[in-house]
N, C-alpha and C positions, 0 to 999 in steps of 0.2 A: 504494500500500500504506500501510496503518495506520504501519506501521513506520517510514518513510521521509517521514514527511508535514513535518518540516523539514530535507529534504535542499535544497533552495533556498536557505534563511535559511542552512544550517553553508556552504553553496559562498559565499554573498555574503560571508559572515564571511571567509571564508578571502583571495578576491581583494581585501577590506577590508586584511586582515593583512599581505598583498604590496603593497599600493598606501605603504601606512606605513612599511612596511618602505625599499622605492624611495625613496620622497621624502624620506625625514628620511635614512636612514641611508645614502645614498648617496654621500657625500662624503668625503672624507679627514678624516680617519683612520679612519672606520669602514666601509669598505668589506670591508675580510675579513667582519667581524661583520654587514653587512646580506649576504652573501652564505652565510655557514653559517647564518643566521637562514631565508632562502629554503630551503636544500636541504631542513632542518628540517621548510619548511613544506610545502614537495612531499612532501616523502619520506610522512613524514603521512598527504596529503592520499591518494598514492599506494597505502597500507595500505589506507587505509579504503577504495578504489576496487576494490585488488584481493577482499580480507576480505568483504566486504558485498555489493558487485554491486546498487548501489540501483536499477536500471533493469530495465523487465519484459522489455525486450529485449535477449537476450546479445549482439546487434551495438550496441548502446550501452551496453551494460558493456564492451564490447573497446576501442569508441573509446574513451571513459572514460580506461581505464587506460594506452593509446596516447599521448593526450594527457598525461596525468602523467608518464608515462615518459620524452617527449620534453623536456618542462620541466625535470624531474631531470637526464638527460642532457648538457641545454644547459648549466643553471649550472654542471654542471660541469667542462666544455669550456669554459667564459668563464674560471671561476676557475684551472683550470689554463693557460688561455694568458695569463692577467694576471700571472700569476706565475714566468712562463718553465719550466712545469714539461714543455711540450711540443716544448722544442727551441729558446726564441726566436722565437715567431712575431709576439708584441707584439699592439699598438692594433689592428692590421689586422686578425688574425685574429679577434679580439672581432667585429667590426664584421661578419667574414662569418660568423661564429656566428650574431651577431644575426640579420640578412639570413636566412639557411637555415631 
C-alpha cells in the first residue's frame, strides 16, 4: 500500500533506537532509564501495530502485535524482577525471562 510504503525504514529506525538504547545505556546507573526508555519504545511501536495494521494480511497484523506484546510484557517482567518487585527472584529470574 501507498500508505505504508516506509513501514520498513520507521521498523529499522525503531530496532536502531533499541540497539542504542542496549548498548550505551545499559550500564549502571542508567539502567532504570534504558529500561522505561524500551517500554516507551515498544509501547509505541505496539500503538502503531495495533492502530494501523500495516500488513495486507490480518495473520500478520496478529503476529505483528503478538510480537510487540510479548516484548512489552518481557521488559516488564525483567524490570520488575530486577527490582524485587516480584517476591525476590533476583539475577536468575532475568536470565529465565530472557531464555522464555
Amino acid at each position: 500500500s501507498h500508505k505504508w510504503r516506509y513501514y520498513r525504514a520507521i521498523n529499522i529506525v525503531q530496532k536502531l533506537a533499541l540497539v542504542i538504547v542496549a548498548t550505551f545505556l545499559s550500564k549502571p546507573p542508567y539502567c532504570l532509564v534504558a529500561a522505561i526508555l524500551m517500554l516507551v519504545i515498544y509501547a509505541a511501536w505496539m500503538v502503531v501495530a495495533v492502530w494501523q495494521r500495516p500488513y495486507f494480511d490480518p495473520a500478520s497484523n496478529a503476529i505483528n502485535v503478538a510480537a510487540s506484546l510479548g516484548c512489552l510484557v518481557s521488559t516488564i517482567l525483567i524490570l520488575l524482577a530486577r527490582y524485587d518487585a516480584l517476591g525476590g527472584l533476583g539475577e536468575e529470574a532475568i536470565v529465565w525471562i530472557l531464555v522464555s
